[in-house]
C-alpha positions as CSV (number, residue, x, y, z in Angstrom):
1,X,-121.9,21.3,-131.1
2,X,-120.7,23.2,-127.7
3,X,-121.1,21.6,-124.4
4,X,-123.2,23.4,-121.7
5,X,-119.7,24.6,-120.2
6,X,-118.0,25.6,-123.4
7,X,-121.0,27.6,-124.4
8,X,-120.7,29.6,-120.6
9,X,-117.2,30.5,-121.4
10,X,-117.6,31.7,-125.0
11,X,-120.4,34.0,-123.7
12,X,-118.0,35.0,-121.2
13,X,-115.7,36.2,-123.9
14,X,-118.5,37.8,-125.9
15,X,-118.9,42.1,-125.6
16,X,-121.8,43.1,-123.4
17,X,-124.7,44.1,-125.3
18,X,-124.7,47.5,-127.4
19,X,-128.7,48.0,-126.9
20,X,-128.4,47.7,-123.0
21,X,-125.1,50.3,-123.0
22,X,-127.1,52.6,-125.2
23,X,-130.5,53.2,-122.6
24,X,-127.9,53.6,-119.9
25,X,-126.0,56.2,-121.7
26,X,-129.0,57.6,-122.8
27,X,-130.5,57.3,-119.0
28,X,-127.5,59.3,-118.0
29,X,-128.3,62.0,-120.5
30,X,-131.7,62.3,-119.8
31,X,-130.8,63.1,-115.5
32,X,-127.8,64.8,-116.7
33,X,-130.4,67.5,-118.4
34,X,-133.1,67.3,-116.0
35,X,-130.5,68.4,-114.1
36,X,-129.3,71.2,-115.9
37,X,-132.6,72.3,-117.0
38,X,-133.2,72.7,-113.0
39,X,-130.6,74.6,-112.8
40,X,-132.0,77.0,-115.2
41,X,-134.8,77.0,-113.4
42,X,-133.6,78.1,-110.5
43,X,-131.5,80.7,-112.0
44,X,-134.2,81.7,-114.2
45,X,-136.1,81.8,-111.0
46,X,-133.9,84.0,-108.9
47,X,-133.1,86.3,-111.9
48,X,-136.7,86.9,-112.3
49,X,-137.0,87.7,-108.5
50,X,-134.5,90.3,-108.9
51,X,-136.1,91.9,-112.1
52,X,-139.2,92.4,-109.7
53,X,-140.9,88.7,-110.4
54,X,-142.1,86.4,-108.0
55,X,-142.9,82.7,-108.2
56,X,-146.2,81.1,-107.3
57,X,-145.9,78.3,-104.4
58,X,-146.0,75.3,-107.1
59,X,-142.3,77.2,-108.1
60,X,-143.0,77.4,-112.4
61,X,-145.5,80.1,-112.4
62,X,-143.9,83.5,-112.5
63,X,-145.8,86.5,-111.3
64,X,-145.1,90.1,-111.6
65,X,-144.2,91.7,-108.3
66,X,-145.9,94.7,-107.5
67,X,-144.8,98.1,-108.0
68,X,-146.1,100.9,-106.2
69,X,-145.8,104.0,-107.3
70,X,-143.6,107.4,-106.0
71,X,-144.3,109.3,-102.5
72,X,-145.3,112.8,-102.9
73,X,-144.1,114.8,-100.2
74,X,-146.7,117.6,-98.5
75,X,-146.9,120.6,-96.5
76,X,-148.9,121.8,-94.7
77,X,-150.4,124.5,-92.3
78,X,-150.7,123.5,-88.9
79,X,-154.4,124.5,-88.7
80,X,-155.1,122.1,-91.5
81,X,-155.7,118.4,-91.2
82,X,-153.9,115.6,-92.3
83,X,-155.1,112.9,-93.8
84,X,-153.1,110.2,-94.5
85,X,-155.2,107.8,-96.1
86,X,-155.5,110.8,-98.8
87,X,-151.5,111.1,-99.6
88,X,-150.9,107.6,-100.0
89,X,-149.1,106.6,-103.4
90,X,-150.7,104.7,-105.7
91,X,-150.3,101.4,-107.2
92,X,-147.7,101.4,-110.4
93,X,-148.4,97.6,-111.3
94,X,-150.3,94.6,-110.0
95,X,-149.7,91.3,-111.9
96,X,-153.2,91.0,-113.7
97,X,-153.9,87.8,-111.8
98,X,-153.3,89.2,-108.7
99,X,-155.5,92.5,-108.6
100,X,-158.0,90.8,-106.4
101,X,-157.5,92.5,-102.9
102,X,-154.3,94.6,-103.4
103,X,-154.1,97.5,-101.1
104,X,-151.9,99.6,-100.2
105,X,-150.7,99.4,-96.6
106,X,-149.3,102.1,-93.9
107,X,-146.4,100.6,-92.6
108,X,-145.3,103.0,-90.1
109,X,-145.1,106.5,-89.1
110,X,-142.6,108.4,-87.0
111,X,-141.6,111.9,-86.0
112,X,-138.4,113.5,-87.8
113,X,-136.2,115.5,-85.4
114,X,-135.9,119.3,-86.5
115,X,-132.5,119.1,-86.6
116,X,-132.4,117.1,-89.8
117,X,-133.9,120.1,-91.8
118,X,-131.7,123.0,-91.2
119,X,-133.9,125.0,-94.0
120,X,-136.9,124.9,-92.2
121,X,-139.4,127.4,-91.3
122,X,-139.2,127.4,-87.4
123,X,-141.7,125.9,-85.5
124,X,-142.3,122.9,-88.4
125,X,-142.6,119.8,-87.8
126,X,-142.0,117.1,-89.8
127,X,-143.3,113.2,-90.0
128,X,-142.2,110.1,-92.1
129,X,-144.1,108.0,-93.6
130,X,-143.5,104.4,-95.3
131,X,-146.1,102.2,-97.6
132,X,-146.3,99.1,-99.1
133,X,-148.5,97.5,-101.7
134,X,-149.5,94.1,-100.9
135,X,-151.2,91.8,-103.7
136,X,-153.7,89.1,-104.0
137,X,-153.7,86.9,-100.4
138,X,-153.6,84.2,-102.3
139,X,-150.2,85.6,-105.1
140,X,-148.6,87.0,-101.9
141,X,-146.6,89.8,-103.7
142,X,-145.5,92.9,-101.8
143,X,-143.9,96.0,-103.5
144,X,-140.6,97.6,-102.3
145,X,-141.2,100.1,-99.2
146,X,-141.8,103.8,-100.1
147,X,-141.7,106.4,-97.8
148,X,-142.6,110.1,-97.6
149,X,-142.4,113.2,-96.0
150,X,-145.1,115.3,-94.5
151,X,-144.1,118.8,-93.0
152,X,-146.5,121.2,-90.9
153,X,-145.6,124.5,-90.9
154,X,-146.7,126.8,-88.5
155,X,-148.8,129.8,-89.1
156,X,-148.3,133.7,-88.4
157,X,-149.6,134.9,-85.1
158,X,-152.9,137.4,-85.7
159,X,-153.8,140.5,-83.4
160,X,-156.6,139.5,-81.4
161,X,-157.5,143.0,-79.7
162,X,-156.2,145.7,-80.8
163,X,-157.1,149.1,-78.8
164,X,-158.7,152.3,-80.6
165,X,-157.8,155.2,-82.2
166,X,-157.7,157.8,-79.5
167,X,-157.8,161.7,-78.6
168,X,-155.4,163.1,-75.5
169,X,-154.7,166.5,-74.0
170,X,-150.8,166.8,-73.3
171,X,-151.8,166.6,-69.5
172,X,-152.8,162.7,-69.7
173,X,-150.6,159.8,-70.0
174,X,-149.7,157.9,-73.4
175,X,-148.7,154.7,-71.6
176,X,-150.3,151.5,-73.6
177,X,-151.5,150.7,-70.0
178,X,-153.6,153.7,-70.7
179,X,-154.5,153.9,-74.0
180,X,-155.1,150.6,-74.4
181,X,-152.9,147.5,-75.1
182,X,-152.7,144.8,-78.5
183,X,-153.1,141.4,-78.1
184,X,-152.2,138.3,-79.8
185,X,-153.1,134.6,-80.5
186,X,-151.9,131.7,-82.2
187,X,-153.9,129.1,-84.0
188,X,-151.1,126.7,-83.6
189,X,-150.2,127.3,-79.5
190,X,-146.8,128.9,-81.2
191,X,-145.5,131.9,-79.0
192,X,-144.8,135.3,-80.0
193,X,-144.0,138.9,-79.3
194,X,-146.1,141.8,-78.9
195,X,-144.6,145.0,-79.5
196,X,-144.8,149.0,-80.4
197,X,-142.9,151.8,-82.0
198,X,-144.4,155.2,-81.3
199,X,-143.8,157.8,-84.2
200,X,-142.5,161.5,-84.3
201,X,-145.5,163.5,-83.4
202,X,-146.6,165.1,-86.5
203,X,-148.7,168.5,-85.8
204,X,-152.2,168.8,-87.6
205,X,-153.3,171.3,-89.8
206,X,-156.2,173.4,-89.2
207,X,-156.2,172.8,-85.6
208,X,-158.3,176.2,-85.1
209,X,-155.9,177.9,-82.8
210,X,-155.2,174.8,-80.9
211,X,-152.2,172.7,-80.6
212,X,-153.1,169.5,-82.1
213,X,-150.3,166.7,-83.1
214,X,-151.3,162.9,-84.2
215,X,-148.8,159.9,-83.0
216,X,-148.5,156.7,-84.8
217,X,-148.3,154.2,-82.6
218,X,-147.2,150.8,-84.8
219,X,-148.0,147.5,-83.1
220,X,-146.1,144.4,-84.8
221,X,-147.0,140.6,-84.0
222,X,-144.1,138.1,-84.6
223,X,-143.6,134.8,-84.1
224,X,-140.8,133.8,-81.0
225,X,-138.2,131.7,-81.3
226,X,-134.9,131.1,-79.4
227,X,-131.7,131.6,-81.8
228,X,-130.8,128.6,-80.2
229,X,-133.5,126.3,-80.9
230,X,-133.6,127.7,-84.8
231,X,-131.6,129.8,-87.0
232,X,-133.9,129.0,-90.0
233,X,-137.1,131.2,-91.7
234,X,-140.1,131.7,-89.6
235,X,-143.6,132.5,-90.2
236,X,-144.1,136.3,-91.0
237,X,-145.7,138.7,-88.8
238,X,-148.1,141.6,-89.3
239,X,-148.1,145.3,-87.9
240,X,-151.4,147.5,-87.4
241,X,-151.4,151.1,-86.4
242,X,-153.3,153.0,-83.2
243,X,-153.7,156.9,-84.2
244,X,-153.1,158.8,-80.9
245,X,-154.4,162.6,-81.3
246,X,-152.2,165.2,-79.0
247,X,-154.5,168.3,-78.2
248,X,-152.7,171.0,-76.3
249,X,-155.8,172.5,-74.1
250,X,-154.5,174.8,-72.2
251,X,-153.1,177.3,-74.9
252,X,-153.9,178.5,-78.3
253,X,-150.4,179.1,-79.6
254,X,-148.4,176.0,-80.5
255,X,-146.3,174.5,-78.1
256,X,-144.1,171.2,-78.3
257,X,-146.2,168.1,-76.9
258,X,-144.6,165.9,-74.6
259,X,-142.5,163.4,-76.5
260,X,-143.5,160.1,-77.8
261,X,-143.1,157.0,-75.1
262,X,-139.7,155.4,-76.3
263,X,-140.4,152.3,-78.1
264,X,-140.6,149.6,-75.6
265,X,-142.3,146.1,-75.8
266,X,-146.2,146.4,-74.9
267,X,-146.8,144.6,-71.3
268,X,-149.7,143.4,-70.1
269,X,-151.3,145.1,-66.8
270,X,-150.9,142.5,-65.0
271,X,-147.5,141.5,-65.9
272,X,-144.1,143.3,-65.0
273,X,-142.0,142.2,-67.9
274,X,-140.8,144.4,-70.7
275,X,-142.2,141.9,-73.2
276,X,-145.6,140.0,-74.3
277,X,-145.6,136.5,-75.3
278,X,-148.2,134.0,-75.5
279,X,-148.1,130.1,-76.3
């Protein structure tokens, strides 16, 4: 037999042992794809983010992000109101687990300069709105920000007077001043004009010896605004006609009436300018 020393040295000599080499490779394995396989995760992870997924907080639950749906854009007149709890999109998706409580949210609102919408109808203005869908509180998901455009246009100015149909010998005046001036008003606080064009006089048949002749006298209503401020549409106007009756008294064969007033812009009474505009 071996003494205690000789036996030492021979097991020295000997290989380690196979079975303890084989859990240690297999213990390297087994991190090396725990490590890998968290790698995957995370890619898996962040790939899924950018396909529109998000993770839960324990990180291996994947949820749907929200989608919310496309912004129509609206116009409308500026006597109408706007509500904007009524235009909001709506959702597109919600993960099924996280319906409870989604909303969709009004992030902000701001006011578009004109000058960004060289087509527009003068006078318009024009707002931007952005939303967001948020999830359930407790998945956390919000949607990608969608905005929209709402533009109020403004309205055409109406007559809000307008003088009567009138008979005149060729002895009185045919001044608006006299006969009566149009007025105008906006249901937006827009200005305008206020203006007339007085016909040829146009004699009337049957006059029974008199001298008789009828004037048109064609008020129009348009909107007012500076070339400078806008070179784009604006709102249309209207016209109206005032019948003016010429009756020569003071002789039964014809004569010529006194010509029409040349078409000036109508002017209040109280105002010395040669043209009407309100706001």
């Amino acid at each position: 037999g071996l003494s205690a020393s000789e036996a030492e040295v021979t097991l020295s000599n000997m290989p380690y042992d196979l079975s303890s080499q084989a859990s240690y490779e297999a213990s390297v394995r087994n991190t090396q794809n725990r490590m890998v396989s968290a790698m995957a995760d995370k890619a898996l992870e962040k790939q899924a983010l950018l396909n529109g997924e998000v993770s839960s907080e324990a990180g291996m639950v994947l949820r749907k992000r929200p989608v919310l749906g496309g912004a129509t854009s609206y116009t409308f007149r500026c006597d109408q109101p706007v509500n904007l709890e009524s235009l909001k999109p709506l959702p597109w998706f919600v993960d099924p687990a996280c319906t409870s409580g989604a909303r969709v949210n009004l992030l902000r609102q701001r006011v578009l300069p004109e000058s960004q919408f060289p087509n527009r109808v003068c006078g318009s203005s024009f707002l931007e709105v952005t939303w967001q869908l948020r999830d359930s509180p407790v998945c956390g998901g919000v949607s990608e920000e969608v905005t929209q455009i709402i533009t109020v246009e403004p309205i055409s100015p109406v007559f809000a007077s307008f003088p009567a149909d009138t008979r005149v010998n060729t002895e009185q005046s045919t001044d608006p001043t006299v006969l009566g001036l149009a007025e105008g008003a906006s249901a937006c606080s827009q200005e305008f004009d206020v203006f007339y064009m007085d016909s040829d006089p146009v004699p009337v048949e049957g006059s029974n010896g008199n001298g008789q002749w009828t004037v048109n006298r064609v008020w129009t209503i348009l909107p007012f605004f500076p070339k400078s401020e806008c070179t784009g549409a604006t709102a249309e106007g209207s016209s109206r006609t005032q019948t003016i009756t010429v009756v020569d008294e003071t002789t039964s064969a014809p004569s010529t009436p006194q010509p029409a007033p040349v078409s000036v812009p109508a002017t209040p009474p109280s105002s010395s300018s040669s043209s009407s505009s309100s706001s």
